[in-house]
MMTF fields as JSON, N, C-alpha, C and O atoms, coordinates in Angstrom:
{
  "mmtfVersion": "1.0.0",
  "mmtfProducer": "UNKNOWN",
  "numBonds": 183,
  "numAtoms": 184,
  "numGroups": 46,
  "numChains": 1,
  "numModels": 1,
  "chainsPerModel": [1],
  "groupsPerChain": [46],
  "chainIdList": ["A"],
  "bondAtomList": [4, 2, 8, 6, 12, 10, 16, 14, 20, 18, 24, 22, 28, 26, 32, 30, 36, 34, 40, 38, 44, 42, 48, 46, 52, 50, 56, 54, 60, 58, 64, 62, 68, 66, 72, 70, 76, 74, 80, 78, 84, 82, 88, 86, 92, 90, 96, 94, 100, 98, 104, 102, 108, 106, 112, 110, 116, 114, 120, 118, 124, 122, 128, 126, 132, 130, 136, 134, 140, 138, 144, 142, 148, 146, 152, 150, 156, 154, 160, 158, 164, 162, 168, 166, 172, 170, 176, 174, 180, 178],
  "bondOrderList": [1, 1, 1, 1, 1, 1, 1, 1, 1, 1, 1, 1, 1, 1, 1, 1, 1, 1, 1, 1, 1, 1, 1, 1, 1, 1, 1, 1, 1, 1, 1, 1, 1, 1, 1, 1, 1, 1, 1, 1, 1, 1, 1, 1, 1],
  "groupList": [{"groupName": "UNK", "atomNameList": ["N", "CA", "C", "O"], "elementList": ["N", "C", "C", "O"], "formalChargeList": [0, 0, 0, 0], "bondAtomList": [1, 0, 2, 1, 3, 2], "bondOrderList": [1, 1, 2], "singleLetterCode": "X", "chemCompType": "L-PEPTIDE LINKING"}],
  "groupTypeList": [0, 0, 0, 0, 0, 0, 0, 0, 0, 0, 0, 0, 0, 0, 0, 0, 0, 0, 0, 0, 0, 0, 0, 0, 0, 0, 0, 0, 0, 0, 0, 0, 0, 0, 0, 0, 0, 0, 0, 0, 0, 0, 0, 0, 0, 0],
  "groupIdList": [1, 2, 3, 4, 5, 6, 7, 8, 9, 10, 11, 12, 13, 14, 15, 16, 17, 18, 19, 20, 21, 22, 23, 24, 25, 26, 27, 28, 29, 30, 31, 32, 33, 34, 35, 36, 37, 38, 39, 40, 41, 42, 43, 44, 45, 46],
  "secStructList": [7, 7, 2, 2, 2, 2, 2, 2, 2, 2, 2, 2, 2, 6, 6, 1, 7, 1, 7, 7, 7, 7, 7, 7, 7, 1, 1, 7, 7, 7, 1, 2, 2, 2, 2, 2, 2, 2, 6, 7, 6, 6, 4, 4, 4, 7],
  "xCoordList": [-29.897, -29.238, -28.107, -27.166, -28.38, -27.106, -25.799, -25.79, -24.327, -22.807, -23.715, -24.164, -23.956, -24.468, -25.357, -25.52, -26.616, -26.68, -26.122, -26.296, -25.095, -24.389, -23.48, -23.146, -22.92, -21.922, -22.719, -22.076, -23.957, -24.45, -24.783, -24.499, -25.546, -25.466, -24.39, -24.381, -23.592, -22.381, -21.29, -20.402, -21.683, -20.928, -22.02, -21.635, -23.424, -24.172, -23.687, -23.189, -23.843, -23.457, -22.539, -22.815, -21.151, -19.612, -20.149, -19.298, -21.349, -21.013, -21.691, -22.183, -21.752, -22.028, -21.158, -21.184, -19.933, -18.589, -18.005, -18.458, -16.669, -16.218, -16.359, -16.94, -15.851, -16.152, -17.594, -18.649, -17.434, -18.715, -18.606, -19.413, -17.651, -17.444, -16.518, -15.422, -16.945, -16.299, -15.853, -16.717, -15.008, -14.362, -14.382, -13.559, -15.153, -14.95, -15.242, -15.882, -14.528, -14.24, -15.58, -16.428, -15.691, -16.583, -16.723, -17.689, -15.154, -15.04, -14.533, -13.714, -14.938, -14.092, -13.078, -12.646, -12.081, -10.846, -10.786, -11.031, -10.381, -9.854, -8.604, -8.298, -7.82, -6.136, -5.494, -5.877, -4.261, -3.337, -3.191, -3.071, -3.179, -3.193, -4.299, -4.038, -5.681, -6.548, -6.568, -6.848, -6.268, -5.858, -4.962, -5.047, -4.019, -2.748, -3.525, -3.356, -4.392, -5.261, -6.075, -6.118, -6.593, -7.417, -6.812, -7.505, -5.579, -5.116, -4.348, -3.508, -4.05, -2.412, -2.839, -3.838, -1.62, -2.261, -2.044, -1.372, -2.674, -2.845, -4.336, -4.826, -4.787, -6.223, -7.444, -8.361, -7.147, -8.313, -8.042, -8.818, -6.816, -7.24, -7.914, -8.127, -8.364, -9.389, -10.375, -11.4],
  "yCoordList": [-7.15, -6.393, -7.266, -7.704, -7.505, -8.197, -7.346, -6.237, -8.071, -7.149, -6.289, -5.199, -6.758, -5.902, -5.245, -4.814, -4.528, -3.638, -2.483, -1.268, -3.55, -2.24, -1.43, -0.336, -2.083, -1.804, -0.635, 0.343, -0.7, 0.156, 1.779, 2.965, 0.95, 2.133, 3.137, 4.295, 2.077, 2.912, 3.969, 4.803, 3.614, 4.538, 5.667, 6.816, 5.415, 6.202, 7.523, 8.528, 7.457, 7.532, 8.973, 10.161, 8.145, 9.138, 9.749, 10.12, 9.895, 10.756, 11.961, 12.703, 12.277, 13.808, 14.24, 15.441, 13.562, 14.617, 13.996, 12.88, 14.501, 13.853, 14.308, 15.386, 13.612, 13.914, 13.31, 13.94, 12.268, 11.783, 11.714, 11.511, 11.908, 11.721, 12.745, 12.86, 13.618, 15.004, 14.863, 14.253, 15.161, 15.376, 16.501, 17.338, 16.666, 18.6, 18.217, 17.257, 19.345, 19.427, 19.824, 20.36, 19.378, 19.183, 21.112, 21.858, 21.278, 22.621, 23.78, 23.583, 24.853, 25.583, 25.406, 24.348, 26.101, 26.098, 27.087, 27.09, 27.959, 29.633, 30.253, 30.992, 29.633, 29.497, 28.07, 26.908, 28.806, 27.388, 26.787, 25.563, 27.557, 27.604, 26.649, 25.652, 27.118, 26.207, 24.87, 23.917, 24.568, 22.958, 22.113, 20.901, 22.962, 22.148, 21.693, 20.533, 22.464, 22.448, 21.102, 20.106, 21.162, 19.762, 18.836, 17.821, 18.705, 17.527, 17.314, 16.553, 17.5, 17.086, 16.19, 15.982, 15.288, 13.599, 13.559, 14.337, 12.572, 12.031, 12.652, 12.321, 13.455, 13.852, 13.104, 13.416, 11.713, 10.811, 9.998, 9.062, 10.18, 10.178, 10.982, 10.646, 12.191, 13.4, 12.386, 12.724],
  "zCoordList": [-22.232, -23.271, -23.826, -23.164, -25.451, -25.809, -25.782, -25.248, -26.564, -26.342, -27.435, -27.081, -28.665, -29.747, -29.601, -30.743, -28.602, -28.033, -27.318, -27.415, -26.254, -25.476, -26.075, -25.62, -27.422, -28.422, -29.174, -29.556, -29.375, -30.166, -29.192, -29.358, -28.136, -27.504, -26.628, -26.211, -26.622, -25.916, -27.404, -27.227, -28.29, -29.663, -29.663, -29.874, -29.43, -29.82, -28.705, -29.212, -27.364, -26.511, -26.645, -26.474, -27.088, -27.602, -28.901, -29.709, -29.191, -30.832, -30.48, -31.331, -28.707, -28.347, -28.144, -27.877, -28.148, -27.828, -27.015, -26.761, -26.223, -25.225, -24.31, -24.191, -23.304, -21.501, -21.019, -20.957, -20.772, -20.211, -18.297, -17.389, -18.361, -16.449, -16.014, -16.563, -14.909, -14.612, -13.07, -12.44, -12.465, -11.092, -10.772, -11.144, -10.167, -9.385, -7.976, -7.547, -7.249, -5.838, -5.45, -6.163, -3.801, -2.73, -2.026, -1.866, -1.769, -1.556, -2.368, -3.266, -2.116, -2.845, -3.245, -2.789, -4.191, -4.687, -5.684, -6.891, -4.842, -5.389, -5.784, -6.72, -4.588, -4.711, -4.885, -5.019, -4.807, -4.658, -3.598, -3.544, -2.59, -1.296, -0.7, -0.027, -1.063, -0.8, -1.49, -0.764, -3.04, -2.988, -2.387, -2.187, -2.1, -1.118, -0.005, 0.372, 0.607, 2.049, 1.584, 2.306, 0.549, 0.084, -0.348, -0.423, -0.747, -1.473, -0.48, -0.961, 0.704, 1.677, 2.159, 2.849, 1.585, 2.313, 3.633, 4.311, 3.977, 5.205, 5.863, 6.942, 5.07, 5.491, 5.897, 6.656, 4.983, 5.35, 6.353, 6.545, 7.267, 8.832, 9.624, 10.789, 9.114, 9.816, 10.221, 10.814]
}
């Protein structure tokens, strides 16, 4: 694939709108309570 390909297809790409890449949680998250429970660092020593 030439740049002038990926150039073409990557505009083509964005002319559905935005948001091409989304982050959503693994677990629930209902409260506030429960994101604090997911986001409190030091977790990825579990």
């Amino acid at each position: 694939m030439t740049p002038d390909d990926l150039e073409r297809r990557a505009l083509a790409l964005h002319e559905t709108g935005p948001g091409k890449l989304e982050v959503r949680p693994t677990v629930p998250l209902e409260t506030r309570e429960d994101l604090a429970l997911a986001y409190t660092p030091g977790v990825a020593a579990v």
